[in-house]
N, CA, C, O and CB atoms as a CASP TS submission, in Angstrom:
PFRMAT TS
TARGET T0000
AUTHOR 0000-0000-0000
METHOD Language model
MODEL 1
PARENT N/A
ATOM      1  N   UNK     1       6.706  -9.819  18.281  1.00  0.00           N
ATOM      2  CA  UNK     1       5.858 -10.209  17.188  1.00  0.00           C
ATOM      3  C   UNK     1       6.667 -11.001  16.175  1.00  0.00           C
ATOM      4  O   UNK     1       7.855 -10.695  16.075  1.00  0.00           O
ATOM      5  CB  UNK     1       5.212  -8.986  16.540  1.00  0.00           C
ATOM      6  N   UNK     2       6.292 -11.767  15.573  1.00  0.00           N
ATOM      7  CA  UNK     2       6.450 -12.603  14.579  1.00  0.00           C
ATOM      8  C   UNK     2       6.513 -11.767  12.861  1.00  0.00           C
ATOM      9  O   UNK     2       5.434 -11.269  12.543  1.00  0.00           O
ATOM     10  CB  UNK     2       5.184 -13.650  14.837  1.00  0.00           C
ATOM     11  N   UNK     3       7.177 -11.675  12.259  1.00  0.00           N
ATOM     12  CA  UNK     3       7.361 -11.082  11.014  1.00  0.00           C
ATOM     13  C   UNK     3       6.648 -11.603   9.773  1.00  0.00           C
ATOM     14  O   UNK     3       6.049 -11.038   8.858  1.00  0.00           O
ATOM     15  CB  UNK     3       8.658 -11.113  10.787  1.00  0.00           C
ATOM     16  N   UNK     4       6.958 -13.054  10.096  1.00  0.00           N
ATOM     17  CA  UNK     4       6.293 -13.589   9.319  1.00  0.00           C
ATOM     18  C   UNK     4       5.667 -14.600   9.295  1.00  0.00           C
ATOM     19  O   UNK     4       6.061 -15.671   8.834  1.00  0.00           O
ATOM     20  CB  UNK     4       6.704 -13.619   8.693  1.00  0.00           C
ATOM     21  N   UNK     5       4.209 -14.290   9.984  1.00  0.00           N
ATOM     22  CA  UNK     5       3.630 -15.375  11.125  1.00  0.00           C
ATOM     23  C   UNK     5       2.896 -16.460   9.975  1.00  0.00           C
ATOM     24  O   UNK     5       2.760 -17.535  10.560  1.00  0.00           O
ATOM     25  CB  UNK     5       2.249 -14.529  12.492  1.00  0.00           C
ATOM     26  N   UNK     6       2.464 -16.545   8.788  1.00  0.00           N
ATOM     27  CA  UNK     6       2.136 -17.463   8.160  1.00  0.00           C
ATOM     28  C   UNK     6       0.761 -17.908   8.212  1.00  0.00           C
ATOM     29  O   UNK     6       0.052 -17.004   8.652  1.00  0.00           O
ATOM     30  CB  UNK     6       2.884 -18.257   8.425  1.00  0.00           C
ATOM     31  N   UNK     7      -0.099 -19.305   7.837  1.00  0.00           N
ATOM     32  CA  UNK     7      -1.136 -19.352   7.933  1.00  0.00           C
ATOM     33  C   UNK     7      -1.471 -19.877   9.560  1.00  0.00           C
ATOM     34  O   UNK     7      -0.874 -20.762  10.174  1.00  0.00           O
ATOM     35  CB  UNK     7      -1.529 -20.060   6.800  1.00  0.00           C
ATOM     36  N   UNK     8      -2.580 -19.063  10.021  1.00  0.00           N
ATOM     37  CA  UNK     8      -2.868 -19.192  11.293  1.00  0.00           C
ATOM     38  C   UNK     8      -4.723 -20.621  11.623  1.00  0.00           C
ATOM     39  O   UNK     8      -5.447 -20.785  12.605  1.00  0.00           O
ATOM     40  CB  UNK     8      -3.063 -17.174  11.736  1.00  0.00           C
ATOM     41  N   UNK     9      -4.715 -21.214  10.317  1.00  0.00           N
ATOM     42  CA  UNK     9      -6.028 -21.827  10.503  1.00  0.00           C
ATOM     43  C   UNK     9      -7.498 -20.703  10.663  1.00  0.00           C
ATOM     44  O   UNK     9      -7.322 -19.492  10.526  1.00  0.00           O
ATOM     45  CB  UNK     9      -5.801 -22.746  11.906  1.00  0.00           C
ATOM     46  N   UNK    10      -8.460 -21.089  10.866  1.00  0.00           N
ATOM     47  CA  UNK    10      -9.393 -20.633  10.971  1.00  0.00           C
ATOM     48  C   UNK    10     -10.459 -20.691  11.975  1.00  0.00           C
ATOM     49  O   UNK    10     -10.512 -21.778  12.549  1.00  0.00           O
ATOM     50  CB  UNK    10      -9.617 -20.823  10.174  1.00  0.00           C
ATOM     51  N   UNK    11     -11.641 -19.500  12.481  1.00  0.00           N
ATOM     52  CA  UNK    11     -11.743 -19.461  13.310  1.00  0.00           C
ATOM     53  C   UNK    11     -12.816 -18.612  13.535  1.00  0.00           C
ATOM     54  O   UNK    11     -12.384 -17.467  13.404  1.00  0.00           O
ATOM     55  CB  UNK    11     -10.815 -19.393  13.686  1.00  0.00           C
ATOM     56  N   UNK    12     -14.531 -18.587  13.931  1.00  0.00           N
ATOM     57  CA  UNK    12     -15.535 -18.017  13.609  1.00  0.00           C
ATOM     58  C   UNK    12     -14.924 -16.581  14.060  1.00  0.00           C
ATOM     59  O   UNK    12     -14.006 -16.272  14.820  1.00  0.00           O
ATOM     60  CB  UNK    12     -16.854 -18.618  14.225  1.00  0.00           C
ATOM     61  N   UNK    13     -15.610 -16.021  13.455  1.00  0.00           N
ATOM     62  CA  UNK    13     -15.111 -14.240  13.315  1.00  0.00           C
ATOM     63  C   UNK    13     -15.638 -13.977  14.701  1.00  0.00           C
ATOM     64  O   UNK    13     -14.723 -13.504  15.376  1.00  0.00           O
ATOM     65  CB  UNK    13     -16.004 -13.010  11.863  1.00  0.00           C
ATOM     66  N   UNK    14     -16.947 -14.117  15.512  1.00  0.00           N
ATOM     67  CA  UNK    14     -17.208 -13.891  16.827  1.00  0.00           C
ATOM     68  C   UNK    14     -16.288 -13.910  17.503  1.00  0.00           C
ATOM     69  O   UNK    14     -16.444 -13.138  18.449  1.00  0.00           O
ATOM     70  CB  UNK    14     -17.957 -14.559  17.326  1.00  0.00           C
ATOM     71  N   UNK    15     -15.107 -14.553  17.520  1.00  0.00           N
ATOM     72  CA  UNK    15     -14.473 -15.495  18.536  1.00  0.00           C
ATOM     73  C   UNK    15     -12.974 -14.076  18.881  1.00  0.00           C
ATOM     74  O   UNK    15     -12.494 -13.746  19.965  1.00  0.00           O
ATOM     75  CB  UNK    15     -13.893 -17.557  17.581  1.00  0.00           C
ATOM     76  N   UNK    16     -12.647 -13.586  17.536  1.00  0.00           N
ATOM     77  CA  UNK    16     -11.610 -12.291  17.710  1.00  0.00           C
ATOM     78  C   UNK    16     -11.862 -11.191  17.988  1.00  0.00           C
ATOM     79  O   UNK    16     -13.012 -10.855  17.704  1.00  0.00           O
ATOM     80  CB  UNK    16     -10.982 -11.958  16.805  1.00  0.00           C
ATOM     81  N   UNK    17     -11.019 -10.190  18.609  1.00  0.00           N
ATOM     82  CA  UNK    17     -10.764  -9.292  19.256  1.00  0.00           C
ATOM     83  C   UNK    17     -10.345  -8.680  18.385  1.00  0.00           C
ATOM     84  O   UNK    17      -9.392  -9.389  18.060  1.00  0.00           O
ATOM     85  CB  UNK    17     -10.159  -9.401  20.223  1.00  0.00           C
ATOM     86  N   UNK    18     -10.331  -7.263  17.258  1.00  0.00           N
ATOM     87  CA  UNK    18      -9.689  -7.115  16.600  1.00  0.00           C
ATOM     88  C   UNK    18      -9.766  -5.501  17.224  1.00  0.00           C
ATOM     89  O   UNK    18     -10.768  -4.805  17.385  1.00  0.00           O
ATOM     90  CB  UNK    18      -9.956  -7.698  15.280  1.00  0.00           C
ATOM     91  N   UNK    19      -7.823  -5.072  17.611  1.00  0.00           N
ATOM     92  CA  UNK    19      -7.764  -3.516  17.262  1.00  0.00           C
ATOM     93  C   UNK    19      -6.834  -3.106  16.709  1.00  0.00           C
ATOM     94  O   UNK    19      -6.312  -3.983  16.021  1.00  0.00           O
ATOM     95  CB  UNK    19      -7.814  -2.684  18.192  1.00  0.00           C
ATOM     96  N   UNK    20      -6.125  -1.747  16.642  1.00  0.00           N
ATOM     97  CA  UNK    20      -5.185  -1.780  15.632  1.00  0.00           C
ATOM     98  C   UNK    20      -4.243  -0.140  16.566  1.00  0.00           C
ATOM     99  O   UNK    20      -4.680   0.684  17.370  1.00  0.00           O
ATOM    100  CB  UNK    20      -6.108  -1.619  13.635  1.00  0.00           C
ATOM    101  N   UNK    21      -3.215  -0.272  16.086  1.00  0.00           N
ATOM    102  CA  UNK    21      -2.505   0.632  17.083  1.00  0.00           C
ATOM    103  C   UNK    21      -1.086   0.961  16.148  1.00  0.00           C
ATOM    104  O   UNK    21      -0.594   0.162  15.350  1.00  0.00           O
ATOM    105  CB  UNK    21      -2.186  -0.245  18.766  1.00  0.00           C
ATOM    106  N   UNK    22      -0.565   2.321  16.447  1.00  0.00           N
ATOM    107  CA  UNK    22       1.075   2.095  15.976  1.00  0.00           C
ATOM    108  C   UNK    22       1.682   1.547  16.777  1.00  0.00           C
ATOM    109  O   UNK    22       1.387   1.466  17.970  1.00  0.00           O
ATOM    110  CB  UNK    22       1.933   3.195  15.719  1.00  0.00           C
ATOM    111  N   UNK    23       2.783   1.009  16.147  1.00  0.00           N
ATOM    112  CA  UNK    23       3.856   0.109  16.804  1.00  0.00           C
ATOM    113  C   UNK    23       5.284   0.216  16.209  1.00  0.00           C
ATOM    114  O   UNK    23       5.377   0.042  14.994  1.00  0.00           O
ATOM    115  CB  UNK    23       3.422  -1.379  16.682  1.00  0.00           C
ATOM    116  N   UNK    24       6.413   0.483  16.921  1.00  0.00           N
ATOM    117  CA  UNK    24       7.607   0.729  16.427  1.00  0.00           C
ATOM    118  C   UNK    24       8.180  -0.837  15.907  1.00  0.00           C
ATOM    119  O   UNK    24       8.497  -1.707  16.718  1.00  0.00           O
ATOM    120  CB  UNK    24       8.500   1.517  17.599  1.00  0.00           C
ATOM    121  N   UNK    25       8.238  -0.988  14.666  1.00  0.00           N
ATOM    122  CA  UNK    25       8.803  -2.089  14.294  1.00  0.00           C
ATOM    123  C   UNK    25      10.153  -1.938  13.527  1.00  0.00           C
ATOM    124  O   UNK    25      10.089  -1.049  12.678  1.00  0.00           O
ATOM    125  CB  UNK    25       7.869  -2.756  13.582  1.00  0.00           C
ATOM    126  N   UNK    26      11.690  -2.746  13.622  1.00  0.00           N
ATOM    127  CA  UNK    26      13.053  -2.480  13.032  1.00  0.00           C
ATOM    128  C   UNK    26      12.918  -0.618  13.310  1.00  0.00           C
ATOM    129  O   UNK    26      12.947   0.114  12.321  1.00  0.00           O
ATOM    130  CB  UNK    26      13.217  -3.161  11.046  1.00  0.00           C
ATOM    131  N   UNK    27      12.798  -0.111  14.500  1.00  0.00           N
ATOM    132  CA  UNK    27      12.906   1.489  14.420  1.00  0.00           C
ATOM    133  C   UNK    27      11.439   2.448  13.401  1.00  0.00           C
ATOM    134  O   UNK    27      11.211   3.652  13.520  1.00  0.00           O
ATOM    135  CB  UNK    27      14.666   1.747  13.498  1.00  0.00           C
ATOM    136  N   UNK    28      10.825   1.678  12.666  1.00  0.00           N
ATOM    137  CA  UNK    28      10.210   2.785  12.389  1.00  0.00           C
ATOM    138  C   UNK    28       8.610   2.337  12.944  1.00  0.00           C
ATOM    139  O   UNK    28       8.247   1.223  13.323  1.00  0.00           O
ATOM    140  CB  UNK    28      10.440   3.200  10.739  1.00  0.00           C
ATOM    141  N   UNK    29       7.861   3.517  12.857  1.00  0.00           N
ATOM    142  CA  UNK    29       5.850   3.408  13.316  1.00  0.00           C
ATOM    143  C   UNK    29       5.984   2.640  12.012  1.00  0.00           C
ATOM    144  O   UNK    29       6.790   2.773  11.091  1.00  0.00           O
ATOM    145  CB  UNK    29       4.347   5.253  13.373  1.00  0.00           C
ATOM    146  N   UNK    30       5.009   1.831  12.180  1.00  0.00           N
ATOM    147  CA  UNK    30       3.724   0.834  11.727  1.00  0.00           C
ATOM    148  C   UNK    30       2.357   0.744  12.218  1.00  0.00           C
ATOM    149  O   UNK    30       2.176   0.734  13.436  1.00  0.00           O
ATOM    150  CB  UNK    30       4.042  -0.413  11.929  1.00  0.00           C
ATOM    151  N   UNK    31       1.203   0.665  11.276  1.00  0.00           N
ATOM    152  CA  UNK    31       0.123   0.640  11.765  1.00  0.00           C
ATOM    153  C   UNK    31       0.039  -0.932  11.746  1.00  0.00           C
ATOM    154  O   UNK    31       0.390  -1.527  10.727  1.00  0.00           O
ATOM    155  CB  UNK    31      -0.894   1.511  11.065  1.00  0.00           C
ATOM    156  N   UNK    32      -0.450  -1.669  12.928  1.00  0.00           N
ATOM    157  CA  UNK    32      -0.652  -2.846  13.209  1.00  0.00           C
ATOM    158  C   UNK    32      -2.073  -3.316  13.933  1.00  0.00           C
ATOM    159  O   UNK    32      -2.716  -3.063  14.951  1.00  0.00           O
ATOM    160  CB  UNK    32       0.421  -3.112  13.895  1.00  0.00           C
ATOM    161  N   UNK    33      -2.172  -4.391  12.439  1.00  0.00           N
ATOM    162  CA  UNK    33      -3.826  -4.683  13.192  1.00  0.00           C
ATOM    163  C   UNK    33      -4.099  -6.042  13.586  1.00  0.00           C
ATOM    164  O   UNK    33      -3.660  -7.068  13.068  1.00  0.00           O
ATOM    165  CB  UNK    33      -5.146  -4.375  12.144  1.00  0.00           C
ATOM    166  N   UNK    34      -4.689  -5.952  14.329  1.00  0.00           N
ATOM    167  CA  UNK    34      -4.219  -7.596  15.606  1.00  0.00           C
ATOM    168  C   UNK    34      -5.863  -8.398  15.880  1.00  0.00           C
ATOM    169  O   UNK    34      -7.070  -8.163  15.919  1.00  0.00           O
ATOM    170  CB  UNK    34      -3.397  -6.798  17.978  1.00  0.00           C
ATOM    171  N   UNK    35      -5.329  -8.963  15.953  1.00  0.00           N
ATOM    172  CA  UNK    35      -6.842 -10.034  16.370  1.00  0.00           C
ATOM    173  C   UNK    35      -6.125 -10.281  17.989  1.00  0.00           C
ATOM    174  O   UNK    35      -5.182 -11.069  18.064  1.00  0.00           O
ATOM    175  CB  UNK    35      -7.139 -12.110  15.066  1.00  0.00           C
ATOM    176  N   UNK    36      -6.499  -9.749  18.942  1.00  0.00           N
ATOM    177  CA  UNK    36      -5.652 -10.091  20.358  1.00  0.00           C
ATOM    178  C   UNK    36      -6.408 -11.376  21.172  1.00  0.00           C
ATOM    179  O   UNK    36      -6.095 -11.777  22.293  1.00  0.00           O
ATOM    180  CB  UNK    36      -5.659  -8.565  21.508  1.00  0.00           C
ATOM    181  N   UNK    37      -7.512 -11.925  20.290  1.00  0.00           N
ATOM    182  CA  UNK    37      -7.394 -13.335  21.248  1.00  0.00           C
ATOM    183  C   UNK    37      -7.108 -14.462  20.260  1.00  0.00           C
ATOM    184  O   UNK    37      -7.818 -15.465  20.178  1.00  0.00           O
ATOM    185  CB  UNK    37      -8.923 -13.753  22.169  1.00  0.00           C
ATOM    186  N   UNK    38      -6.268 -14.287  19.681  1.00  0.00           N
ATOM    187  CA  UNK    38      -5.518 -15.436  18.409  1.00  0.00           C
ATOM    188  C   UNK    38      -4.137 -15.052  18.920  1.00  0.00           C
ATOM    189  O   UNK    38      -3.943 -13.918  19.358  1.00  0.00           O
ATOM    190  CB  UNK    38      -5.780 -15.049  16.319  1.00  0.00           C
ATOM    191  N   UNK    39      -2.975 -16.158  18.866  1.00  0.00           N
ATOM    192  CA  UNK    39      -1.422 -15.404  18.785  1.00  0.00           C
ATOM    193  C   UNK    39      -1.026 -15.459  17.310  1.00  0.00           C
ATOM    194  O   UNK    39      -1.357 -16.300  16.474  1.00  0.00           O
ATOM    195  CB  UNK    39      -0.103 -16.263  19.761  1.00  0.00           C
ATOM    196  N   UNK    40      -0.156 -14.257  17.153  1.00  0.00           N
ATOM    197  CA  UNK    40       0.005 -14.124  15.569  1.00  0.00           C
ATOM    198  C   UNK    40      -0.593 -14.337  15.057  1.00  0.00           C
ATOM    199  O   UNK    40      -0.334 -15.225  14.244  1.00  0.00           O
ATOM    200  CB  UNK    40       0.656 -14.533  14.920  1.00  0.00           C
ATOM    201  N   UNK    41      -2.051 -13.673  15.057  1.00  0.00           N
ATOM    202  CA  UNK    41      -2.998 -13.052  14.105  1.00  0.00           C
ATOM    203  C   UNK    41      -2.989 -11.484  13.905  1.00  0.00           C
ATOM    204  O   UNK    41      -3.840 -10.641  14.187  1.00  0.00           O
ATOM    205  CB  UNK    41      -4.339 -13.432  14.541  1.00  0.00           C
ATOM    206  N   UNK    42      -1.864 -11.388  13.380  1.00  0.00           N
ATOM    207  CA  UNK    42      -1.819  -9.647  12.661  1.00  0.00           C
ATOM    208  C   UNK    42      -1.369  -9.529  11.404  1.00  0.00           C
ATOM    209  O   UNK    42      -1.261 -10.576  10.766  1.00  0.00           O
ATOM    210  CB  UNK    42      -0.811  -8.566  13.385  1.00  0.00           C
ATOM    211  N   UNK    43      -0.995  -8.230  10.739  1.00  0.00           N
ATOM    212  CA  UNK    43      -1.059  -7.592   9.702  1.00  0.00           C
ATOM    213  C   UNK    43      -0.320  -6.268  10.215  1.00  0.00           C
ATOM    214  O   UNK    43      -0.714  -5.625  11.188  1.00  0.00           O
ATOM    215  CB  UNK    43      -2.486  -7.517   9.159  1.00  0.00           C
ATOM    216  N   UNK    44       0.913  -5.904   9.365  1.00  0.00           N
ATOM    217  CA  UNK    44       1.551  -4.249   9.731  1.00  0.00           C
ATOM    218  C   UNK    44       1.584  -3.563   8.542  1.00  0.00           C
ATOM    219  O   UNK    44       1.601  -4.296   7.554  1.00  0.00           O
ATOM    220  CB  UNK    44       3.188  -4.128  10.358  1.00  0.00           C
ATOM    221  N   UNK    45       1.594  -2.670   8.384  1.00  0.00           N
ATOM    222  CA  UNK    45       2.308  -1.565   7.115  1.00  0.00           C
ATOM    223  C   UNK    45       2.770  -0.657   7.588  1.00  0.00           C
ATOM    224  O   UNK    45       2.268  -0.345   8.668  1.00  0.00           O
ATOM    225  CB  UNK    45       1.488  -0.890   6.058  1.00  0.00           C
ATOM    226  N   UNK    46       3.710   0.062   7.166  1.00  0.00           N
ATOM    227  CA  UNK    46       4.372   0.704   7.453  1.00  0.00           C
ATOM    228  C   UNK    46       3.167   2.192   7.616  1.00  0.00           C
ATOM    229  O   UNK    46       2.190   2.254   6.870  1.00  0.00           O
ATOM    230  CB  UNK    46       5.587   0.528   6.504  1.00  0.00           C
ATOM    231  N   UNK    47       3.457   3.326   8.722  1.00  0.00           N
ATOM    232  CA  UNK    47       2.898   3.808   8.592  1.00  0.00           C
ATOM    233  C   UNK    47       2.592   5.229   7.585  1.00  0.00           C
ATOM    234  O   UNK    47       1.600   5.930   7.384  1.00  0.00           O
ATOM    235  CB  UNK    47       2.919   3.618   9.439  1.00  0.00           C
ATOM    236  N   UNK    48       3.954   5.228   7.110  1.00  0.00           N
ATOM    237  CA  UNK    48       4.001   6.136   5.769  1.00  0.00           C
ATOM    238  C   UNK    48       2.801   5.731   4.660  1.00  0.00           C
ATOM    239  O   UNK    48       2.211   6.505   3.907  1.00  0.00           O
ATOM    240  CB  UNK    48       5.579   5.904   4.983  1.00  0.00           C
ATOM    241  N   UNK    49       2.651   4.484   4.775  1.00  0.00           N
ATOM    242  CA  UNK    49       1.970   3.588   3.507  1.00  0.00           C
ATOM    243  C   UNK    49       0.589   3.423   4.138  1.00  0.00           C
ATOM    244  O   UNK    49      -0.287   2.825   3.513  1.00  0.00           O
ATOM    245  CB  UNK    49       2.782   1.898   3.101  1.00  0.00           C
ATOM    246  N   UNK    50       0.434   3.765   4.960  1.00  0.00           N
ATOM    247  CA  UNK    50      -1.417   3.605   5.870  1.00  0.00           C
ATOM    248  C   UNK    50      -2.167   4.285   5.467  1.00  0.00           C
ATOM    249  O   UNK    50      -2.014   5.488   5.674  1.00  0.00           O
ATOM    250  CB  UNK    50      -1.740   3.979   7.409  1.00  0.00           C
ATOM    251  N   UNK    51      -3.216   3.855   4.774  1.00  0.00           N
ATOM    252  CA  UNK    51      -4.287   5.112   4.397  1.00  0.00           C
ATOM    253  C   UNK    51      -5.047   5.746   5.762  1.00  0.00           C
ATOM    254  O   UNK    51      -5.659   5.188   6.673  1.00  0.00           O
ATOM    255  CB  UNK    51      -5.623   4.466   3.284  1.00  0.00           C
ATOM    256  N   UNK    52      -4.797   6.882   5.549  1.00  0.00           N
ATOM    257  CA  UNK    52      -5.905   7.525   6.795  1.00  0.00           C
ATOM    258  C   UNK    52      -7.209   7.791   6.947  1.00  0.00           C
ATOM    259  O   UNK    52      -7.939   8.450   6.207  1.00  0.00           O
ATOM    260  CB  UNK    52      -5.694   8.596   7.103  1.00  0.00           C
ATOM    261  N   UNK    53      -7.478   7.201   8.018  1.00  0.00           N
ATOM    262  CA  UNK    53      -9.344   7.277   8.007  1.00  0.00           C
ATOM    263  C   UNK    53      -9.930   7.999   6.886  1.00  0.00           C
ATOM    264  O   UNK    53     -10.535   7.436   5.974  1.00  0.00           O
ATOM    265  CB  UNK    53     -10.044   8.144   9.367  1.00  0.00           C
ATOM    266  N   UNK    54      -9.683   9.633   6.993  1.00  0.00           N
ATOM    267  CA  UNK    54     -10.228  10.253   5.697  1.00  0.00           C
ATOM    268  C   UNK    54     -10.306   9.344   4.034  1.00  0.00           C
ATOM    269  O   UNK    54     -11.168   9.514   3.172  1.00  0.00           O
ATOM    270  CB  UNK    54      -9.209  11.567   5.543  1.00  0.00           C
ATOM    271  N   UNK    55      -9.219   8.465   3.981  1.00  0.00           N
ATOM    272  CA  UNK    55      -9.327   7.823   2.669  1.00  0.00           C
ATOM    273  C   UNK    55     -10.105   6.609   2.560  1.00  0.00           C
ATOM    274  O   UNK    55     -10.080   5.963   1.513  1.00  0.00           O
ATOM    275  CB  UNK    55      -8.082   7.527   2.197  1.00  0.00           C
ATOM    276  N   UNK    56     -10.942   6.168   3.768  1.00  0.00           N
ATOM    277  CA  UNK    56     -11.453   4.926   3.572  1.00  0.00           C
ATOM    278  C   UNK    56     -13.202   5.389   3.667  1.00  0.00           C
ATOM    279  O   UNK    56     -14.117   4.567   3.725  1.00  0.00           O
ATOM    280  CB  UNK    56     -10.782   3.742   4.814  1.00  0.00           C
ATOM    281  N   UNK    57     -13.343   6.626   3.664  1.00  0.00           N
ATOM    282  CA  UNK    57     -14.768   6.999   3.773  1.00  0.00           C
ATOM    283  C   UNK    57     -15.438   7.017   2.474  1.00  0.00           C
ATOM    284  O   UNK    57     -16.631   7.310   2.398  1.00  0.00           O
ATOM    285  CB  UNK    57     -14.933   8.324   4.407  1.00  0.00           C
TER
END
């Protein structure tokens, strides 16, 4: 993955795949959320710093 993938253009929202998964990034979990039919279309935070489902209700 790309760290700091930058602006990726634009692109009707139909068109992405979006899921989201942990991922070990420099050694530690990250929650990472991906558009998987774009390349470097994501977003990470660390997963200490992830709000958990319960907080987005």
């Amino acid at each position: 993955m790309t760290l700091n993938p930058g602006t990726i253009g634009t692109l009707p929202v139909e068109s992405g795949d979006v899921v989201a998964a942990i991922d070990e990034i420099d050694g530690q979990p990250h929650l990472v959320i991906a558009d998987i039919a774009r390349d470097d279309a994501w977003i990470s935070v660390s997963e200490a710093e992830a709000a958990s489902l319960p907080e987005w209700e």
